[in-house]
C-alpha positions as CSV (number, residue, x, y, z in Angstrom):
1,X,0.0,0.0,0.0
2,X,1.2,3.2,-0.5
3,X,0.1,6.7,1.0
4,X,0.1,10.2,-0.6
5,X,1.6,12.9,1.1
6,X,0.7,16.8,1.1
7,X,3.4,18.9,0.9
8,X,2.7,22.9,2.0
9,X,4.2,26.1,2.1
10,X,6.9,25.1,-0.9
11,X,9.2,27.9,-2.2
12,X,8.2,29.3,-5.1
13,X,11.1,27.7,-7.0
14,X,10.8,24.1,-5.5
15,X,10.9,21.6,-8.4
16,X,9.4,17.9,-8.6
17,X,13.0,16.3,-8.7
18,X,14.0,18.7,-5.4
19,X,10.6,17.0,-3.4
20,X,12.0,13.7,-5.1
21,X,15.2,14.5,-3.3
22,X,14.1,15.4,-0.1
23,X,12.1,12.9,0.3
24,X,13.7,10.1,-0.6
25,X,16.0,10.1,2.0
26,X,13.6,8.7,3.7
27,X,12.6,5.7,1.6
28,X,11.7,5.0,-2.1
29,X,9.6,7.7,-3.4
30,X,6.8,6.5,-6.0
31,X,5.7,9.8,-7.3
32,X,6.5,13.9,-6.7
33,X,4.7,16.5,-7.9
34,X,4.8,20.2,-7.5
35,X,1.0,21.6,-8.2
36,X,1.0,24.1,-11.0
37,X,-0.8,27.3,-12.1
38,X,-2.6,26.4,-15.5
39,X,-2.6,29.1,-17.1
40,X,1.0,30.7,-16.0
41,X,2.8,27.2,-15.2
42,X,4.3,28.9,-12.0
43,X,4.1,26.9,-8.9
44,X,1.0,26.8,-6.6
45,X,3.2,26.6,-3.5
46,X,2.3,22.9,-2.1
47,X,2.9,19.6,-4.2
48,X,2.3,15.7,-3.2
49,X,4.4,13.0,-2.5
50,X,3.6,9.2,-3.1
51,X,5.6,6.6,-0.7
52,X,4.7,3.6,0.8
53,X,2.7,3.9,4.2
54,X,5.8,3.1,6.7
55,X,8.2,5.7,4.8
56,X,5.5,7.8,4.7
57,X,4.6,8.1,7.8
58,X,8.0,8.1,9.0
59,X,8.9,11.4,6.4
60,X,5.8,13.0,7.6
61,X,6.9,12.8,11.3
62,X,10.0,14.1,10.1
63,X,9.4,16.7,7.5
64,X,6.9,18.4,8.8
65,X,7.5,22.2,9.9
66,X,11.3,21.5,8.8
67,X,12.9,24.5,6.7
68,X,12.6,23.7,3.3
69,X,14.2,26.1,0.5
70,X,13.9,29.0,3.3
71,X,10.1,27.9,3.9
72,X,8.6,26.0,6.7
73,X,7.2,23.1,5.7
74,X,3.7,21.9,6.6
75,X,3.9,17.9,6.0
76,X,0.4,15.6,6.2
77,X,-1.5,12.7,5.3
78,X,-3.6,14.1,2.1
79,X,-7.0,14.1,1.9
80,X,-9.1,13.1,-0.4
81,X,-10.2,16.3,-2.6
82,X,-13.8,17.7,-2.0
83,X,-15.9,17.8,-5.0
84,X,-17.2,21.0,-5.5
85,X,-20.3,21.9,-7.6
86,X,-20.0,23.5,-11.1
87,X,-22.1,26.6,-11.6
């Protein structure tokens, strides 16, 4: 099983490969993405992490509210995205 991570508060010039990085120290990382503006492509500020659930838990423990890149970093368990109605 594996468990996606939420990953806040990113720099503004945080990349996939540097969440790959940081993460992966603390086991093997399935997936890293940094969430992008559409329409400028500039970074959103938070990204997601996929690990399996025992290194993920243990990078949350540990990442979260570490300096990242200058930043704080706030480090959870994501949830699962609230649909919202279309008007």
């Amino acid at each position: 099983m594996s468990k996606n991570i939420y990953v806040g508060n990113l720099s503004w010039s945080a990349t996939d490969d540097d969440l790959r990085s940081l993460f992966s120290n603390y086991g093997n990382v399935l997936s890293a993405k940094v969430v992008e503006d559409r329409e400028t492509g500039r970074s959103r500020g938070f990204g997601f992490v996929e690990m399996d659930n025992a290194d993920a838990l243990q990078a949350i423990e540990a990442l979260n509210g570490q300096n990242f890149q200058g930043r704080d970093l706030r480090v959870n368990e994501a949830q699962p995205r609230e649909r919202r109605p279309r008007y």
